[in-house]
GUDOVO-314218 format. One record per residue: z, x, y of N, C-alpha, C in turn. Coordinates in steps of 0.001 Angstrom, whole numbers, padded with zeros to 6 digits, always signed. Last residue first. Layout:
BEGIN
ZXYZXYZXY;...
//
This chain:
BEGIN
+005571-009890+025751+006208-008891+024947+007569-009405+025588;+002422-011131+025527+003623-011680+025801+004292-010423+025026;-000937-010843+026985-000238-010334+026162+001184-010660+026825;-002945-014191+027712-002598-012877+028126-001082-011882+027026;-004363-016641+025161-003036-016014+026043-002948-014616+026520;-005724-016606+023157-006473-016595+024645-005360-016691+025648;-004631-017257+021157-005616-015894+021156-006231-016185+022071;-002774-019351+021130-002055-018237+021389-003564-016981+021533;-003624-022547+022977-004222-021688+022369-003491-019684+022556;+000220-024044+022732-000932-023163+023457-002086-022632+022610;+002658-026481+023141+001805-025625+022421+000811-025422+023011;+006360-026092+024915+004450-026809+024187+003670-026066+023960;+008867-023715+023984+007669-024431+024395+006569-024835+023873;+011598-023855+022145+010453-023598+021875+009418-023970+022696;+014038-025108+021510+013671-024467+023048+012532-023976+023313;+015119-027462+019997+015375-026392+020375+014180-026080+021960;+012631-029447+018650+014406-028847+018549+014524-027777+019122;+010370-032514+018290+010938-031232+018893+012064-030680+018913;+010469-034503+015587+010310-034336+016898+011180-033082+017233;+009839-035076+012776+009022-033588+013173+009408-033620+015054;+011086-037457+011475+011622-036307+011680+011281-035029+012518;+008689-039265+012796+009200-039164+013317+010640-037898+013238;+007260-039155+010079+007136-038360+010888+007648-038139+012003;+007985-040918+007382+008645-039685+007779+008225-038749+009182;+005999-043200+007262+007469-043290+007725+008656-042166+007664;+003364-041996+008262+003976-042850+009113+005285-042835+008522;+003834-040834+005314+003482-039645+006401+004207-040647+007347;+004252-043016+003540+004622-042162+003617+004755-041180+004620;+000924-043771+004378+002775-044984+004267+003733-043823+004432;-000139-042205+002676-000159-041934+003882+000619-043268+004605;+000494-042173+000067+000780-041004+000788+000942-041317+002608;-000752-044988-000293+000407-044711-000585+001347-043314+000253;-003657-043325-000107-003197-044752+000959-001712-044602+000896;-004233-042011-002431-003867-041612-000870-003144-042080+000013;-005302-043851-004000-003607-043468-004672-003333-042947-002821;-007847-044313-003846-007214-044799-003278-005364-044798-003322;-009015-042297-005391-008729-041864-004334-007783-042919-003632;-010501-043603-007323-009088-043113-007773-008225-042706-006536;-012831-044320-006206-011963-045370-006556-010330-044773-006653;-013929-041448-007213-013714-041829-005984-012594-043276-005818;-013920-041120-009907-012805-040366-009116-013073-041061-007407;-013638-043542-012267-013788-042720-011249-013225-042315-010422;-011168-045374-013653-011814-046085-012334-013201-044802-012127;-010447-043580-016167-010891-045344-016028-011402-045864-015183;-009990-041116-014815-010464-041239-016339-011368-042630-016822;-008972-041491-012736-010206-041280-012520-010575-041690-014186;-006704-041424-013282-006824-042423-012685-008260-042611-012922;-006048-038992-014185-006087-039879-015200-006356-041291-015001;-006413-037430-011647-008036-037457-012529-007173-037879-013813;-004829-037917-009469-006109-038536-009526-006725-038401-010782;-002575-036904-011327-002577-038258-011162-003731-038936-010797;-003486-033955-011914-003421-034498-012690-003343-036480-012636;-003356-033248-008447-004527-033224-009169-004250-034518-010515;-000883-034610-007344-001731-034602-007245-003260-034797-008013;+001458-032785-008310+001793-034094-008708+000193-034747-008934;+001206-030279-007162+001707-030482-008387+001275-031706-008742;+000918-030747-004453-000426-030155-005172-000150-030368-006794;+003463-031911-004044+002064-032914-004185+000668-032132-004501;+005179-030191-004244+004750-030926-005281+003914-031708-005116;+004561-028449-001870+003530-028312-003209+003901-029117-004089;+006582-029563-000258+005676-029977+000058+004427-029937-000809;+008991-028471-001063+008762-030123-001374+007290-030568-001091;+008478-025773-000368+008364-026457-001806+008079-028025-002032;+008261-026013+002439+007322-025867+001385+006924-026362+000166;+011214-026889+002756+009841-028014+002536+008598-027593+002090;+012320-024235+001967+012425-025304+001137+011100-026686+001752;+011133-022486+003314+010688-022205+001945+011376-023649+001627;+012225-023423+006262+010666-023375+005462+009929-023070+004116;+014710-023252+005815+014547-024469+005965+012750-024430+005356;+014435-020304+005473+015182-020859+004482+014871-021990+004375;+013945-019214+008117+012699-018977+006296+013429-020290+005560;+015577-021014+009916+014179-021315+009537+013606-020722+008222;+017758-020940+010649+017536-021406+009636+016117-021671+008600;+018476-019644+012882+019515-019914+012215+018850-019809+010730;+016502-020960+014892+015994-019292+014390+017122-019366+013103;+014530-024342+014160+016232-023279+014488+016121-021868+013920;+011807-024812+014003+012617-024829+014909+013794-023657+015194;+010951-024508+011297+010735-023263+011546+011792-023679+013307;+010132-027128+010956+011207-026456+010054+011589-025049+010464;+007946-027517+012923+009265-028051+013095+010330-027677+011929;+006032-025694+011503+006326-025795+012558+007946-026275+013006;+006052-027603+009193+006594-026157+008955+006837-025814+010264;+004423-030000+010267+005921-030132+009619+006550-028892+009676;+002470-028843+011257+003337-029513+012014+004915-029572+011679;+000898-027857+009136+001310-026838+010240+002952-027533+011404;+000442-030598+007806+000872-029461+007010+001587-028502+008062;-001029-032466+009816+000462-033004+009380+000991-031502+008721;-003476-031501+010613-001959-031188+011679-001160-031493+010734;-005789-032414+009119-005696-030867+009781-004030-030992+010215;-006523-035273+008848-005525-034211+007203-005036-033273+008221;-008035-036539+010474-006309-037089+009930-005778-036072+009104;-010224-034716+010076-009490-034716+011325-007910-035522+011369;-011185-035700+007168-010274-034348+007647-009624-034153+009212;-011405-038160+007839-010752-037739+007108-009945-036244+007267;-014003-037538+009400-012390-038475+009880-011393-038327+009212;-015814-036033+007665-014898-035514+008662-013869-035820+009546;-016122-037932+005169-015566-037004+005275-014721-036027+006352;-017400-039902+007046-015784-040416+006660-015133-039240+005953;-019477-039554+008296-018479-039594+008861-017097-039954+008181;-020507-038730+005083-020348-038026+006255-019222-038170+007573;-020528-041217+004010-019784-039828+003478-019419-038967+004215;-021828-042833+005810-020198-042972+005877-019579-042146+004945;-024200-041580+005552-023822-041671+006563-022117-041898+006643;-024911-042689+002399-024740-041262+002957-024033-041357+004571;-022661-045138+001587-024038-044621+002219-024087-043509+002475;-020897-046795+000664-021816-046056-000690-022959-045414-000076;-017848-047273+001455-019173-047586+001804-020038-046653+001470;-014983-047084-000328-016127-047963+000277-017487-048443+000611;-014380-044036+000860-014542-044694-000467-015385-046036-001103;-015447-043503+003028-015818-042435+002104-015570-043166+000433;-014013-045752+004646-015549-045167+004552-015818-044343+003209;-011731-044391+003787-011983-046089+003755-013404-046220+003624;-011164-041825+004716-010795-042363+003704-011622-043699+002932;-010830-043010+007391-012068-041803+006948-012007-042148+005363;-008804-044091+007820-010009-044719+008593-010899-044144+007832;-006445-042686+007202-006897-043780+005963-008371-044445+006692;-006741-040447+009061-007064-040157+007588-007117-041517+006674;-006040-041817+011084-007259-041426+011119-007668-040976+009810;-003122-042308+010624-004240-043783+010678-005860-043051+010828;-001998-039877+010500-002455-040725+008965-003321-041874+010045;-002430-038941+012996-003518-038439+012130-003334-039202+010911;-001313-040809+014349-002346-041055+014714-003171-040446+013694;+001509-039421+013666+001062-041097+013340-000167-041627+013434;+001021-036654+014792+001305-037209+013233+000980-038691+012736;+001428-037607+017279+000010-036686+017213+000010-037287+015372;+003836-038530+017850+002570-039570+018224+001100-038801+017545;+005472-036310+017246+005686-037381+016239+004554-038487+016369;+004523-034228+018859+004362-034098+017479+004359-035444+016780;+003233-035217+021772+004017-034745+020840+003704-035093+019565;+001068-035329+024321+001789-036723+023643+003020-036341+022328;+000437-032825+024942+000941-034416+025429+001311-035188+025111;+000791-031021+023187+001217-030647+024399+001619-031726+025071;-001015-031779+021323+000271-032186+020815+001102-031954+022147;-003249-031329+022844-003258-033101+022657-001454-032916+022345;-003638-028933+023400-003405-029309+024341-002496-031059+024136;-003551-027678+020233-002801-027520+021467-002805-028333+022325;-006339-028648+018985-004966-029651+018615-003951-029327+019936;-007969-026923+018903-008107-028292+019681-006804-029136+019828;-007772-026458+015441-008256-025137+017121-007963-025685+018399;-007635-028299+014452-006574-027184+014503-006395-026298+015569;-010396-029309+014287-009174-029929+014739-007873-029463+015373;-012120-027114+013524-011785-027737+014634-010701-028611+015212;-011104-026903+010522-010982-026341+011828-010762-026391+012581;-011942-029840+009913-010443-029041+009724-009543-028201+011059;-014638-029001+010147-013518-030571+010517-012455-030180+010986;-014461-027350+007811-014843-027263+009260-014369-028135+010254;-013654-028801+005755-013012-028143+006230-013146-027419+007679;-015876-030470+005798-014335-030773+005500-013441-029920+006207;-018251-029241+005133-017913-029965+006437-016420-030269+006419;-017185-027547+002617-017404-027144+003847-017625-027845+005319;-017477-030211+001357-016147-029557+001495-016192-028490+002307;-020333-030242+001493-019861-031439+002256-017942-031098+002260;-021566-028114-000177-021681-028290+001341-020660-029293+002078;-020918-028766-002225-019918-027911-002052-020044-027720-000491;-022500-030980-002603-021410-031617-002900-020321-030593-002394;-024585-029661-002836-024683-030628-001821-023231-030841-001536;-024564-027632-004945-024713-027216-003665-024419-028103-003004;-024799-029902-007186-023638-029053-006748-023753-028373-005190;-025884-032967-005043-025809-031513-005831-025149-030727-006383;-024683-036442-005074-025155-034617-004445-025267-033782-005551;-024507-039238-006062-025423-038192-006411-025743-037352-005961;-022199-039941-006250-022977-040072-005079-024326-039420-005409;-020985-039475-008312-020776-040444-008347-021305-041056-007156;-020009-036495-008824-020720-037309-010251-021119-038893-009498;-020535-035459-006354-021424-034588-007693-021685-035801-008401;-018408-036325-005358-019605-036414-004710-020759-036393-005032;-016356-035371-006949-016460-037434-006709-017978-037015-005970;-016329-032559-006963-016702-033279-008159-017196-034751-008067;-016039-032302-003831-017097-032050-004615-017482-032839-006000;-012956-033852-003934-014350-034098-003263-015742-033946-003884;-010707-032956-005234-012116-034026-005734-012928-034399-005192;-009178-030942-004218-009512-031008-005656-010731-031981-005960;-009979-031046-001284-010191-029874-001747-010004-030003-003411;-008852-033905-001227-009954-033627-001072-010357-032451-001221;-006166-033848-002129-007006-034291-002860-008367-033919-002323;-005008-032348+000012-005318-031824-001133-006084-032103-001868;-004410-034066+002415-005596-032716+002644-006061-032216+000626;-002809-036021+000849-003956-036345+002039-005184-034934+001590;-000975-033767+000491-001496-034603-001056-003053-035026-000467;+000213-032761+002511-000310-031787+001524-001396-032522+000618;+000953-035417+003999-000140-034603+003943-000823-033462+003380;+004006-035702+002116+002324-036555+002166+001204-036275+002733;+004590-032860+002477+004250-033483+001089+003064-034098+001042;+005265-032892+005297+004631-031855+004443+003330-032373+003165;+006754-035070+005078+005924-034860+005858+004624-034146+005570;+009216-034666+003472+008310-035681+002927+006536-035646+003639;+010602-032652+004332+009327-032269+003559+008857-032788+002814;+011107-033593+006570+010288-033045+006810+009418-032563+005508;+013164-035320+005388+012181-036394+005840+010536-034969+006155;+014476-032943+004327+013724-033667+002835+013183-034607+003778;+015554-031516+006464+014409-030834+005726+013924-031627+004477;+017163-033708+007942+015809-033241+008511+014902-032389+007762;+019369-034128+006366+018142-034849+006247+016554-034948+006740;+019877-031578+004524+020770-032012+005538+019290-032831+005585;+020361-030363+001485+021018-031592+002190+021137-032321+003063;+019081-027978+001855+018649-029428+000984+019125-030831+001347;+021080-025683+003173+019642-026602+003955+019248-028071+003167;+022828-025663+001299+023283-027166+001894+022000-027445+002829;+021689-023247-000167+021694-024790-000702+021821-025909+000537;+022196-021249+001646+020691-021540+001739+020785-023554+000839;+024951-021280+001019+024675-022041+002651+023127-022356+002559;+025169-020318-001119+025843-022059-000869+024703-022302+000493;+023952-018100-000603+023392-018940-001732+023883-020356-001394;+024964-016946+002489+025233-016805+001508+024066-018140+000278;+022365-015333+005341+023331-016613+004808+023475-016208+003067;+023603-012696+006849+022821-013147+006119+023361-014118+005135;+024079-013359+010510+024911-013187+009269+023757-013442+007990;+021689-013874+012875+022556-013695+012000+023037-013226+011009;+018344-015416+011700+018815-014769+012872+019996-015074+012223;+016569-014417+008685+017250-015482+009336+018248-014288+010184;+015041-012522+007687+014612-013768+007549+015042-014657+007749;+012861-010258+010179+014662-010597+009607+014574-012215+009246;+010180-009115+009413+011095-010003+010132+012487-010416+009144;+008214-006435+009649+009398-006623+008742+010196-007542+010001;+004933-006915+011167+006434-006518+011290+007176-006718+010084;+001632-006250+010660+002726-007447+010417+004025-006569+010133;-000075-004083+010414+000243-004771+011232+001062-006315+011589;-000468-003700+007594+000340-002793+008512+000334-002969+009790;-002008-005902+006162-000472-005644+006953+000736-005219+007544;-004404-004846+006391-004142-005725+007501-002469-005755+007515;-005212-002910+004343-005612-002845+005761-004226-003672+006591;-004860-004246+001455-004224-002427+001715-004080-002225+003178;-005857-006585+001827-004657-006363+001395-004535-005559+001435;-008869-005756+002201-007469-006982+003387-006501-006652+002720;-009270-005151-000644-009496-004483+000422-008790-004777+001874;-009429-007212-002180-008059-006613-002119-008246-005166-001461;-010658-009013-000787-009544-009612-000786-008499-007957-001009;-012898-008367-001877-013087-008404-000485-011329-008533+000033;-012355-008711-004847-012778-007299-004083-012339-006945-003141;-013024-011516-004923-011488-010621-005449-011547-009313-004806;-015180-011945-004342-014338-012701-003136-012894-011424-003505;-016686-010701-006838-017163-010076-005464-015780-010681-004219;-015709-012631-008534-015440-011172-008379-015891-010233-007251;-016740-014817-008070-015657-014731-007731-014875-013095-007801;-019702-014010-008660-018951-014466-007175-017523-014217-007271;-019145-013606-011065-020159-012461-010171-019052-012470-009023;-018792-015783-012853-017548-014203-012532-018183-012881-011802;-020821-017251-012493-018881-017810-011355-018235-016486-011796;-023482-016303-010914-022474-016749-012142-021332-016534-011299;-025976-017972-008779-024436-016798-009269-023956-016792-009888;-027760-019559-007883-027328-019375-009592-026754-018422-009817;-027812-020300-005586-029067-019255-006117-028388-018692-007175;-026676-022196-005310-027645-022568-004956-028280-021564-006001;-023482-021572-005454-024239-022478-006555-025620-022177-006097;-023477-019794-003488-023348-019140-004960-024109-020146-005605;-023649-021442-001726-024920-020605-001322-024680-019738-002636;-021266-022711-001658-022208-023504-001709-024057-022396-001848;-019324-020417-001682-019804-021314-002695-021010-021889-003019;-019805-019750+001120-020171-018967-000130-020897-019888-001495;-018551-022371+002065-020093-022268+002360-021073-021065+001259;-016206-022074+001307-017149-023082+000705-018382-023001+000833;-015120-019816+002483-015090-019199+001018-016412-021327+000333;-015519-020477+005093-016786-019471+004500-016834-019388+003323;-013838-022844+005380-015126-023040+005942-015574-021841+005232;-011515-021055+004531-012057-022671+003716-013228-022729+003909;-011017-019817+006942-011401-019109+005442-012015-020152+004111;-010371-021390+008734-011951-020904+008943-011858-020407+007683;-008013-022533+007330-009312-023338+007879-010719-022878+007838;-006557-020784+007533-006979-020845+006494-008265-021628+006775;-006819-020357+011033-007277-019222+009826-007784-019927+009114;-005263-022797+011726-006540-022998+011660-007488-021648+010888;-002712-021759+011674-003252-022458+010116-004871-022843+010202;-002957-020383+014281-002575-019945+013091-003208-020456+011490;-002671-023415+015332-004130-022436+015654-003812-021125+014400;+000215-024662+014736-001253-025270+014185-002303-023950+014518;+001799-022592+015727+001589-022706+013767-000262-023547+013736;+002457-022029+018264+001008-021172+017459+001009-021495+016272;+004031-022566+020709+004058-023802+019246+002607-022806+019055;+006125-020313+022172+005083-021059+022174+004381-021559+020890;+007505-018126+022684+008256-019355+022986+007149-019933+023019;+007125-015236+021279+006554-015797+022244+007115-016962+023228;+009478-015383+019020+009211-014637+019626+008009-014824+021153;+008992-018053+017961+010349-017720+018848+009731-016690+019463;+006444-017700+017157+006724-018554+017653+007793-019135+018403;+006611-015478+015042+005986-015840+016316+005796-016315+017334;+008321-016895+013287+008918-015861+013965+008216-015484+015094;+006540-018379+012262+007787-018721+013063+008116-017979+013865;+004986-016643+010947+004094-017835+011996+005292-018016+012991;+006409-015751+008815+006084-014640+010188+005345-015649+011468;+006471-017930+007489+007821-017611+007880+007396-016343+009329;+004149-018678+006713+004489-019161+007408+006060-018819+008098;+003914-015921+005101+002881-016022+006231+003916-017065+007211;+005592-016919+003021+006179-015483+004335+005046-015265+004942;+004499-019205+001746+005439-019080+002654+006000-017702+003732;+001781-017976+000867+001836-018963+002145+003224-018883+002557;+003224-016374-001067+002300-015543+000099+002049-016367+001312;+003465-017857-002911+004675-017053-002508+004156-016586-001182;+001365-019519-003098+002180-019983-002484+003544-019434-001988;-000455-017202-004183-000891-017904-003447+000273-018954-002616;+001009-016900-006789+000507-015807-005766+000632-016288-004185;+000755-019286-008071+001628-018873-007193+002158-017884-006906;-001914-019862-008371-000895-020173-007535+000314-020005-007271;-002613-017486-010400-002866-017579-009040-002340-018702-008071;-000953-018653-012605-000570-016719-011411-001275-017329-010230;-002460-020520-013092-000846-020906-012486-000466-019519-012070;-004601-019714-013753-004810-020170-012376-003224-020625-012103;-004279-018087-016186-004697-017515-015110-004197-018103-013919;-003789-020397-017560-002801-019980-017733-002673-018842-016043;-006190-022042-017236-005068-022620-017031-004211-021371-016905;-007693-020235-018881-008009-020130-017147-007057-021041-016449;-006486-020033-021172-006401-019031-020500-006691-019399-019118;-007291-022676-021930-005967-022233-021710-005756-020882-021129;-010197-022543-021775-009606-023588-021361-007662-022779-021127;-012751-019963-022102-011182-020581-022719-010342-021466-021966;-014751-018528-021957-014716-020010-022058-013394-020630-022635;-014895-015537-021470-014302-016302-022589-014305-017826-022693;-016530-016195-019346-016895-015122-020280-016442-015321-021207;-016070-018294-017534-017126-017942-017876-017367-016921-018506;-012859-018409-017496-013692-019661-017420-014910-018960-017720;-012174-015336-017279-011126-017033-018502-012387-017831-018571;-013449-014557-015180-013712-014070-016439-013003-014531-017666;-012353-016447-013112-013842-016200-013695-014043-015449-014958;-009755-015726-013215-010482-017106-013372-011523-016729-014085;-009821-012615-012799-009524-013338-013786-009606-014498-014518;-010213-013000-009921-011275-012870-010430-011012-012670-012136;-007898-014493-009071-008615-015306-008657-010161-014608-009209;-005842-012285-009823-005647-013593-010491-006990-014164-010510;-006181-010075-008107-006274-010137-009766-006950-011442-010479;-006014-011440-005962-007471-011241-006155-007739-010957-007073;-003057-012207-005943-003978-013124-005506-005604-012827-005845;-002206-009745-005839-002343-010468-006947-003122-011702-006767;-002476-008527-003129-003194-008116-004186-003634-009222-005817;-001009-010214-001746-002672-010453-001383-003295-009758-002776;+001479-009956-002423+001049-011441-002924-000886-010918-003084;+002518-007670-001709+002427-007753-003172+001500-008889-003364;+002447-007932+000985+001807-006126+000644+001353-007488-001170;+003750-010582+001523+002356-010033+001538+001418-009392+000941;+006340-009226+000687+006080-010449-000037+004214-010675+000083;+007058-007928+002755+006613-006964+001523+005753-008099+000234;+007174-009377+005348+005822-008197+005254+005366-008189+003796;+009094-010904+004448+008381-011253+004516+007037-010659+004371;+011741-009517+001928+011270-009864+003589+009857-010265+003195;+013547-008942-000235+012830-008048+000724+011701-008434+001534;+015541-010772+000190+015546-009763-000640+014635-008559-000257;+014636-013386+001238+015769-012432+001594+016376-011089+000925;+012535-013704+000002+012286-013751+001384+013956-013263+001790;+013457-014344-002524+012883-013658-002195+012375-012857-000576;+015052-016901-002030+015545-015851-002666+014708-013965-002330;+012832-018376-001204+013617-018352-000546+014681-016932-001040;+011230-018425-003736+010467-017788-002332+011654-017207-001691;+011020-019991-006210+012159-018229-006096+011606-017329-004603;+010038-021612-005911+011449-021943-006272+012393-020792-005727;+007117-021378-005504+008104-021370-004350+010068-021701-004325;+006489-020134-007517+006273-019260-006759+007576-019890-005790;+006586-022748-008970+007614-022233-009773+007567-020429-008785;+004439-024415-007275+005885-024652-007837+006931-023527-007758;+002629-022778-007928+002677-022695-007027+004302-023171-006864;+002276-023467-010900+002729-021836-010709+002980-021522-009362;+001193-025846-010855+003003-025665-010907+003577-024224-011017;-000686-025494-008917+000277-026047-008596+001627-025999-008911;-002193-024630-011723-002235-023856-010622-001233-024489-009372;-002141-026620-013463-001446-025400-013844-001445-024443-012236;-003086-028911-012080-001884-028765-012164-001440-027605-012468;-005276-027806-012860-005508-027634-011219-003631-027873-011225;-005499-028615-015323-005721-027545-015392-005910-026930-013551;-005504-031574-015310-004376-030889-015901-004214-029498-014925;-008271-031981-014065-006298-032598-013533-005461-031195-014017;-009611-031069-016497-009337-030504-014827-008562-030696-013665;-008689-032987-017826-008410-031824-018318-008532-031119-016724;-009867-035117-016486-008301-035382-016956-007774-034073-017094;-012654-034934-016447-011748-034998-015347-010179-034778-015469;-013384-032893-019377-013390-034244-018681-012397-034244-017105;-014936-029682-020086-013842-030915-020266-014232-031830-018999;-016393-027043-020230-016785-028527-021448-015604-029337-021351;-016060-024596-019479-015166-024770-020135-015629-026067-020881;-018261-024578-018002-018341-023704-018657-017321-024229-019950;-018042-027380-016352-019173-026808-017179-019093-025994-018446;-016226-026423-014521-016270-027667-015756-016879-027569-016756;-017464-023922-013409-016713-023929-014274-016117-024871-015050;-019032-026211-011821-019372-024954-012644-018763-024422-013877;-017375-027686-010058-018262-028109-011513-018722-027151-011931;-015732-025248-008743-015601-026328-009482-016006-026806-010916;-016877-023739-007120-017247-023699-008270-016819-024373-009208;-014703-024603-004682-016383-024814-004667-016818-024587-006242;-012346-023553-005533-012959-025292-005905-014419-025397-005820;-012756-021079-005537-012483-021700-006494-012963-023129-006906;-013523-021155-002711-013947-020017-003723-013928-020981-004640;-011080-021773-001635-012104-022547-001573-013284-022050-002366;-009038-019539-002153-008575-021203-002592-010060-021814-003003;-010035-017581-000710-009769-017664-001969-009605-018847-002759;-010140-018561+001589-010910-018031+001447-011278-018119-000212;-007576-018808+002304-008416-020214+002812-009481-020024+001953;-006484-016426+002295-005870-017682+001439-006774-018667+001120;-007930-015513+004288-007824-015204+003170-007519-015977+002350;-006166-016741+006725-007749-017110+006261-007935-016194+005113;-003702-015890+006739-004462-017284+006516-005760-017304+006025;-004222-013392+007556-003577-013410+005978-004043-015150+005369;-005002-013886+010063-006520-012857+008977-005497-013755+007301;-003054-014718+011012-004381-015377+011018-005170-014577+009909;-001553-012014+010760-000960-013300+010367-002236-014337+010258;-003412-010399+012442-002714-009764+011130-002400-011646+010636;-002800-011878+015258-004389-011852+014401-003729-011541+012753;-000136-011474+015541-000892-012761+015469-002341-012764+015164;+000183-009040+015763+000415-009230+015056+000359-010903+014420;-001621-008379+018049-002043-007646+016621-001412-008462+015727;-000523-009544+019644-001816-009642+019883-001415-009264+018324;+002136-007708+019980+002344-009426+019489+000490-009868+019081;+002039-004952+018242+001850-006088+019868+001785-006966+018929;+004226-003185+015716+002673-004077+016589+002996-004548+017287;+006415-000538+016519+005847-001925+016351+004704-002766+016640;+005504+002682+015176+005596+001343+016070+005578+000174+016097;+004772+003544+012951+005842+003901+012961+006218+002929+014335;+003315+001288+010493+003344+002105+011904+004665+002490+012164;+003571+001448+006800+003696+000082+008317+003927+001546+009671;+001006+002172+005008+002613+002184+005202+002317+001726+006397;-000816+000769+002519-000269+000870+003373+001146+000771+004258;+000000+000835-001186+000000+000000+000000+000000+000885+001256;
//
């Protein structure tokens, strides 16, 4: 690994460093799904099995974020990085060679639960350095931050979509993304600080417990949750519901999770000024009613045109609820890795819960029909979001990479 400067990074550096680690993530994740049907393919199973087998990667995300918090006080956030990015590119070109060389169903299950939770040990001490940013400046940077993974979503799909086209094999590509990945991982986080993972006394095991208890981190990481599930399902079933049941392409189908996420993007990028006005808890209520608007179309109305707009309404309701909630867990310096590894967690059981529930749904309705489980989620979002209102001292939110330098 790269050794860390003998200086501290500028805040500049160390808010790109933190964005780059996002979009990697973004990068890698979308990689995957884009090849999707590909690797259905390879392996020869039904929707149910690719439930399953997206669950294995959830509950390794799970069982990453049980032991985050523990971890994140053991040796910090930076080191949790140095280790995650690498394994993350083991894991994610291991897929490919489970799924298309050995064609083994349990192995690429077994593979893709490392890689989540690679992948979710590594989201939380990203989002724990997001915080720390965020005291450190006095300015709300989680949403433009998470817009990274965003842009890494947008290229690792558009890859995709330009792998399926010109007949890449899935352990070319994904071995070429693993590469790129563990080249960023020796570079970039020698510009990310060693943050202390809670201001103070270092809390004892009881005290990280009673965070569970107190009611602002289980309404927040109902928050989390129900938009984890919102944004999730559509990175697990878009493509495939688009593939089998609209008749896109694979390419077509991996294009249109690239509008998704572009969507995404933008939203994220844009979001400063709106949450600036009206706040977190009006910005949150507006994005589930915009995610069941998009939703509704996309499920509903069988036209190309309302795939379209209802893919990207959709994602413009998904982009904030995830950054928002962690954001507001990240409030009290006191408490924050701790408060943020725990809604994390609450928040991947809906990657947990997720896949496998749409696609036994799907087994009998299809997967688009199946989609309507969302709706439920997003009841949910409206009646937890009012936890996410503002604490502490933190100022309204700013585009942070067009801010003059704050030290």
């Amino acid at each position: 690994m790269s050794s860390a400067p003998t200086a501290r990074p500028s805040i500049a550096a160390w808010r790109s460093a933190t964005f780059t680690v996002f979009g990697v993530a973004g990068i890698t994740i979308a990689t995957l799904l884009a090849r999707m049907p590909a690797l259905r393919d390879h392996l020869d199973v039904d929707p149910g099995q690719i439930g399953l087998m997206l669950a294995f990667f959830s509950g390794g995300s799970v069982l990453g974020l049980a032991f985050s918090g523990t971890l994140l006080h053991s040796i910090g956030a930076r080191r949790i990085i140095q280790i995650g990015m690498p394994t993350i590119a083991v894991a994610l070109a291991g897929i490919g060679v489970a799924g298309e060389v050995l064609e083994s169903y349990a192995t690429t299950a077994a593979v893709a639960a490392l890689f989540g939770a690679a992948v979710a040990v590594t989201d939380v001490a990203t989002n724990v350095e997001g915080a720390a940013i965020e005291r450190e400046t006095r300015r709300t940077v989680m949403t433009t931050l998470h817009a990274g993974f965003s842009l890494g979503t947008v290229l690792g799909a558009g890859l995709g979509a330009l792998a399926a086209q010109l007949g890449i094999s899935i352990v070319v590509h994904l071995g070429i993304i693993a590469a790129a990945t563990l080249v960023i991982a020796f570079v970039v986080p020698r510009w990310i600080p060693a943050v202390v993972a809670d201001e103070g006394p270092k809390p004892t095991m009881a005290q990280r417990r009673a965070v569970w208890a107190q009611p602002q981190t289980i309404l927040l990481g109902l928050v989390v949750f129900a938009f984890a599930y919102i944004e999730g399902a559509a990175n697990d079933w878009l493509t495939l519901g688009l593939h089998d049941e609209r008749g896109f392409t694979e390419a077509g189908a991996a294009l249109m999770l690239g509008v998704f996420t572009a969507a995404m993007t933008v939203g994220r990028l844009v979001a400063a000024p709106i949450i600036d006005r009206f706040g977190r808890v009006a910005v949150l209520v507006a994005s589930a009613l915009l995610a069941a608007a998009g939703l509704s179309l996309l499920i509903f109305v069988p036209d190309t045109w309302a795939v379209v707009v209802g893919t990207i309404v959709w994602a413009l309701g998904s982009c904030l609820g995830f950054p928002l909630g962690l954001s507001a867990a990240g409030d009290d310096s006191s408490t924050a890795s701790t408060r943020v590894a725990a809604v994390s967690l609450i928040g991947y059981v809906a990657f947990f819960a997720g896949p496998p529930l749409v696609g036994f749904i799907a087994d009998s309705t299809g997967i688009l029909p199946a989609l309507t489980i969302i709706f439920a989620f997003i009841a949910i979002a409206l009646a937890a979001s009012p936890a996410a209102r503002r604490r502490g001292s933190v100022a309204a939110p700013t585009d942070v990479f067009s801010d003059p330098e704050i030290r």
